[in-house]
PLY file of the C-alpha trace (Angstrom):
ply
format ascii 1.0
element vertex 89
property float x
property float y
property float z
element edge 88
property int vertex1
property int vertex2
end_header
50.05 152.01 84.74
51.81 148.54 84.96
54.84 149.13 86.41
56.04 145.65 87.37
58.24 143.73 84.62
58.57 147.04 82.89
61.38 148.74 81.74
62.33 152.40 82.25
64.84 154.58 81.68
65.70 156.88 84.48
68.33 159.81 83.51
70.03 161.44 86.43
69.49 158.39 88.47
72.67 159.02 90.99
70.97 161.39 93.23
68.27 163.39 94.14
64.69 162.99 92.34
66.68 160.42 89.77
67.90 158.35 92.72
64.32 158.43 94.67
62.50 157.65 91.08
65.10 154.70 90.24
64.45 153.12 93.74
60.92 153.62 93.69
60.41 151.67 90.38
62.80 148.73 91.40
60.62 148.47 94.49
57.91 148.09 92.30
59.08 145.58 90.22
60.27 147.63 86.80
63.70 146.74 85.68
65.51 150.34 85.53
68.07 151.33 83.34
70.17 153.69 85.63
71.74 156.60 83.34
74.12 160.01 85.28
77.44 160.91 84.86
78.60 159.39 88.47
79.77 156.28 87.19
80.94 154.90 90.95
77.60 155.95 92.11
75.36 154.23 89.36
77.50 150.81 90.18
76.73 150.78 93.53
73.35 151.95 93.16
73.30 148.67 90.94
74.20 146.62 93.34
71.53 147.53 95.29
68.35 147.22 92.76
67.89 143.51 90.82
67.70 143.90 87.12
68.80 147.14 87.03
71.60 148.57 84.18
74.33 151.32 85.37
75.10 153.29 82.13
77.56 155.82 82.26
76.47 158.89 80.38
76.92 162.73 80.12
73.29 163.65 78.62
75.09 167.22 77.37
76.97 164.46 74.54
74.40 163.40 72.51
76.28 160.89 70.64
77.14 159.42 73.56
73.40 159.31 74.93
72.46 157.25 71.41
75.24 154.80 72.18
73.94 154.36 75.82
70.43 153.63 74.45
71.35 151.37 72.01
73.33 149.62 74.85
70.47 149.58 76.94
68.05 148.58 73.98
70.45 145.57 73.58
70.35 144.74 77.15
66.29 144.72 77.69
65.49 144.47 73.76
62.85 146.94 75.00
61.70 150.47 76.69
58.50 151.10 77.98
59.16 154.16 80.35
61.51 157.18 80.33
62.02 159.74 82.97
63.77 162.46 81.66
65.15 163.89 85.36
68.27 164.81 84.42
69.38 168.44 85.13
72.16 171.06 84.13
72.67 174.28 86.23
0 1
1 2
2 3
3 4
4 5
5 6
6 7
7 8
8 9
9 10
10 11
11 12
12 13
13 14
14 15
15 16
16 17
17 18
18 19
19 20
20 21
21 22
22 23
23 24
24 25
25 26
26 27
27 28
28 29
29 30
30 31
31 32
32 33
33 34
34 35
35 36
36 37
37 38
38 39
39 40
40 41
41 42
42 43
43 44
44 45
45 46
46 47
47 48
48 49
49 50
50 51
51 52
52 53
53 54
54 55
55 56
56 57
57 58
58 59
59 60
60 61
61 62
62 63
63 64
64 65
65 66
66 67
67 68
68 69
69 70
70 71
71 72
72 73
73 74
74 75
75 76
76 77
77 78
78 79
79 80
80 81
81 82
82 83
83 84
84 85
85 86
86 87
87 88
């Protein structure tokens, strides 16, 4: 799969698997809309990966999650990847 100029959407992108994916693509060239909870986290995560979005988001609130892809739709005007990592114990 093409991976650089891409852009995905990686949920739960503050730690763990989410954070690993989220640098992983960046590295490889995808621009990566970063979506978690951990506002603070996602900004400086941000900071650290070029073209990448920080959006704030609970997943749980689905209105919420449709106004953080439409945000992200505006920003990129496109998706072509999704990884659906976020988690609730």
């Amino acid at each position: 799969m093409q991976i650089k100029d891409r852009v995905f959407v990686v949920t739960g992108a503050s730690s763990g698997i989410g954070l690993s994916t989220a640098i992983a693509l960046s590295e490889r060239g995808a621009r990566v809309a970063l979506l978690a909870r951990s506002g603070d986290a996602l900004q400086e995560l941000a900071q650290q990966l070029p073209g990448s979005l920080p959006v704030t988001v609970d997943m749980t609130e689905f209105d919420r999650v449709k106004e953080a892809v439409r945000a992200l739709h505006q920003h990129y005007g496109r998706v072509d990847g999704l990884v659906n990592n976020s988690g609730r114990s």
